[in-house]
C-alpha positions, 0 to 999 in steps of 0.5 A: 800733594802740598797746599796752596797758598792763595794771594791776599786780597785787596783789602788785606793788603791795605791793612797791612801795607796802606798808607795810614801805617806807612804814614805812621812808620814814616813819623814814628821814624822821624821823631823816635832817634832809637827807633830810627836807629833799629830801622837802619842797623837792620838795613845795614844787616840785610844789605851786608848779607845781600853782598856776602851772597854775591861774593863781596868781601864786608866788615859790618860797621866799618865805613870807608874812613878806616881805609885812608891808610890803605890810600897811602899804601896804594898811592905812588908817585907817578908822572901825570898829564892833564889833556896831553900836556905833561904836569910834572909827578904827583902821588897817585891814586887809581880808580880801582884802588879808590874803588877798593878803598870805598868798599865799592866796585869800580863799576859803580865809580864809572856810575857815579861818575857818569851821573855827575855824582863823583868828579872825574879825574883831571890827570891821567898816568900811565898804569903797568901796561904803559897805557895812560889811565885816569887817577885822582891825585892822593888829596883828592882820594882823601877827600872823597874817602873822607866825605863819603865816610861822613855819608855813610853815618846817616845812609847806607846807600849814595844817590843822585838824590844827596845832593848834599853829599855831591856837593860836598864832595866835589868841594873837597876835590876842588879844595884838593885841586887848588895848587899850593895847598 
């Protein structure tokens, strides 16, 4: 028969995972910059293998900024509403395509817009099946695309806590939305 492994008891567990050395593992990771650097690339290595596990395609290092030509490949020019009433023809975007172009799953984009973390599309257009879809017109894709790119430099994830991000990016997509620009 095997041996069994017994479960570490309090005290070793303090050792190990107390307060005093995350203390000190947070400090070391606010003023050592290469230190800093090492935490998130391992980060960034273990959240790359998770997705892979799961299926996901995933290039290691590129942020979606790479992606803006993609964007322009998946825009097309389609006549668009906004509440029922007709507003002309704009180049397009569709939520799926802005989930592609993210590296993120559409999901996640319903998510994030559920939370007040991405603003919803102000325009719907008809998809292949002739059903009105929601879409982000091109400069406002851009603008999220580019936004979260600058995002991605310093996290590996996006949370309801960035306020900053958020922020930002529904700056730009109020920049985007203003007629004439």
């Amino acid at each position: 028969m095997g041996t069994t492994k017994t479960a570490p008891t309090d005290s070793k567990k303090n050792r190990y995972w107390g307060e005093e050395r995350n203390a000190r593992r947070r400090q070391r990771y606010q003023d050592d910059p290469t230190y800093r650097t090492e935490v998130l690339q391992r980060a960034r290595q273990t959240q790359f293998e998770a997705r892979r596990a799961a299926g996901f395609e995933v290039s290691e290092g590129e942020d979606c900024r790479r992606n803006l030509p993609m964007l322009d490949a998946f825009a097309k020019t389609r006549d668009i509403e906004q509440n029922g009433v007709a507003r002309g023809s704009a180049k397009t975007v569709m939520l799926d395509e802005l989930a592609q172009a993210l590296n993120r799953d559409l999901q996640v984009l319903y998510r994030w817009m559920a939370k007040g973390m991405l603003p919803r599309p102000a325009f719907e257009a008809r998809n292949a099946r002739n059903r009105l879809q929601a879409v982000f017109t091109l400069g406002e894709a851009r603008a999220i695309v580019t936004v979260f790119g600058e995002h991605q430099e310093t996290s590996l994830y996006f949370r309801s806590t960035h306020a900053d991000t958020i922020h930002r990016i529904n700056q730009a997509v109020a920049l985007a939305r203003q007629p004439g620009l």
